[in-house]
N, C-alpha and C positions, 0 to 999 in steps of 0.2 A: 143538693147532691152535686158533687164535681164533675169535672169533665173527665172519662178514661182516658185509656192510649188509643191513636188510633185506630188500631185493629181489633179493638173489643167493641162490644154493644155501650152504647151511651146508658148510664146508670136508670133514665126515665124511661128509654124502648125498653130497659129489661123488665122495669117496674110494669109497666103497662102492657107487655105480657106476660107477665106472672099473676098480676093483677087477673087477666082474662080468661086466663086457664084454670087459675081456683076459685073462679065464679062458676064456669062452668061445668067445672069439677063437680060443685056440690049442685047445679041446676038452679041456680038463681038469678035474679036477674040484678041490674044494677041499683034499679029502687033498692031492693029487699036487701043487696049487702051495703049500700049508702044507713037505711036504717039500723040494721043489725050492729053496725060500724059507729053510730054517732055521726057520722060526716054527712056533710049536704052531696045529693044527688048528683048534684053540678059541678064537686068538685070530683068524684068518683070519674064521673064522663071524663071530665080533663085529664084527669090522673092515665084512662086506660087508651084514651086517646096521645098519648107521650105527650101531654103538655103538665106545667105546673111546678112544683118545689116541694113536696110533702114535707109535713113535719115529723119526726121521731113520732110523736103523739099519733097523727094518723097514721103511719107505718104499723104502730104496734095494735093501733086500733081495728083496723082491717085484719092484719095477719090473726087477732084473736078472733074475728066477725066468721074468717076464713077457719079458724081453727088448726093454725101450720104457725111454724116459726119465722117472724119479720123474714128471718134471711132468705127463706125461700121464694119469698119477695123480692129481694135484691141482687143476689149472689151473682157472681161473673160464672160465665161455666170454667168447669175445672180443667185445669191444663196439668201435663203431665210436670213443669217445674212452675211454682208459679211465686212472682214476687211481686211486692205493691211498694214501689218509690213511696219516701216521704211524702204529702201532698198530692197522692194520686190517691185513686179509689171512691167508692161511695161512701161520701159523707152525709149526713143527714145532722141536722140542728134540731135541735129541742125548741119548743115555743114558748117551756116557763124559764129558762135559763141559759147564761151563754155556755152552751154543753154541745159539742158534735164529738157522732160516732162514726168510724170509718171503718165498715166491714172489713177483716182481716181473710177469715177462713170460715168455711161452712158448715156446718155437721153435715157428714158425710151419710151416705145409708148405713144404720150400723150402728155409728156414734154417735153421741149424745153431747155434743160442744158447740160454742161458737165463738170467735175470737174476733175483738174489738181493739182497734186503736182511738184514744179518749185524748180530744185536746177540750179543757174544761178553761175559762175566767173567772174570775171574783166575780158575786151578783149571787140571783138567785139562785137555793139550790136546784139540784133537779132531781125532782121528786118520782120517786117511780111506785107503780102499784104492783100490788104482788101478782108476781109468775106463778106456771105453772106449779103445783105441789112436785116437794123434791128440789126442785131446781135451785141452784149454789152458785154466785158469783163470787169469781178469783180475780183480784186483783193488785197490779205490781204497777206502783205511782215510780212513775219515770223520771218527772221534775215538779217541780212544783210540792204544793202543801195541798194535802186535801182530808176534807170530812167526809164516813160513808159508810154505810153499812145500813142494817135496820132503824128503823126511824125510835127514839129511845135510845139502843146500843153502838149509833153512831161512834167511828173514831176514828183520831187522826192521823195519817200519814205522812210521812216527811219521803224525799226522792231515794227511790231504795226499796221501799218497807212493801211489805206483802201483806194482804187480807182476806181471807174467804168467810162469807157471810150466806146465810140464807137468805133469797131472792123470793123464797117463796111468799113472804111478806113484805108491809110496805117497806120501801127503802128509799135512800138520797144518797145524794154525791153532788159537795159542795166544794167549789177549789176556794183555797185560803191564800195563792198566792198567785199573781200573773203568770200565763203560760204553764200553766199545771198539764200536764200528758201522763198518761196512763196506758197500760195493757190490761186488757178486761178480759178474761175467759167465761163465757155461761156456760155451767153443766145441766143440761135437761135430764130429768130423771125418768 
């Protein structure tokens, strides 16, 4: 995760209370969402203690242990105009491929979105499991080459090109050329 500006919360204090609050949301404790989660014990403690580096994989793997959206995890609070400089914001890396995502916007109460800035490299893909039922990723390849969509219906992108695919199954997103960037919208149903 990156560093904010300085007058936001650092991306790991939000993590590590958002972490704490939907533990105790649902009255568990940190064994039981380390299990539920797939992650070691120890690294939940670090996590809710603001230490550490989580990966996309643990991100997504909590926020489903949790039963809430990654971002309510991560999200900056909302401000009445709000902009994220290139190279600002939370990014979070993937751990089967060189893939990081940088939170854009939140689904808000109400709405059902969440918006990604995607800077992807050549290498492995990065393989995602299926979402929520319903749920539809939108997305607008910025530079780069990339493969993506459902795993089988994969297809490629050149800088420009637009895709909405069902999320609700497995899927991947592999860049085909150095420096591939993307705009990712999730629609939760």
């Amino acid at each position: 995760m990156s560093h904010p500006h300085p007058s936001q919360p650092s991306p790991i204090g939000l993590l590590s209370a958002s972490l704490r609050r939907e533990r105790e949301r649902l009255g568990l404790s940190v064994s039981e969402l380390a299990r539920r989660g797939g992650i070691a014990k120890s690294t939940l403690s670090q996590l809710e203690a603001g230490v550490g580096n989580p990966s996309l994989e643990t991100l997504w793997a909590l926020a489903a242990a949790l039963d809430v959206q990654v971002t309510r995890l991560i999200a900056q609070p909302l401000n009445q105009v709000k902009v994220i400089r290139a190279g600002e914001g939370a990014v979070i890396a993937s751990e089967q491929a060189n893939y990081a995502a940088t939170l854009l916007a939140v689904c808000p109460p109400g709405a059902q979105r969440d918006l990604y800035r995607l800077a992807v490299e050549p290498g492995a893909p990065r393989s995602s499991e299926p979402h929520r039922p319903g749920t539809i990723e939108h997305v607008v390849l910025c530079h780069g080459r990339a493969r993506l969509g459902p795993v089988g219906q994969a297809v490629e992108l050149s800088a420009g090109d637009y895709a909405s695919y069902p999320a609700d199954v497995a899927h991947t997103f592999e860049a085909l050329a150095a420096g591939t960037t993307a705009v990712m919208l999730i629609e939760h149903a």
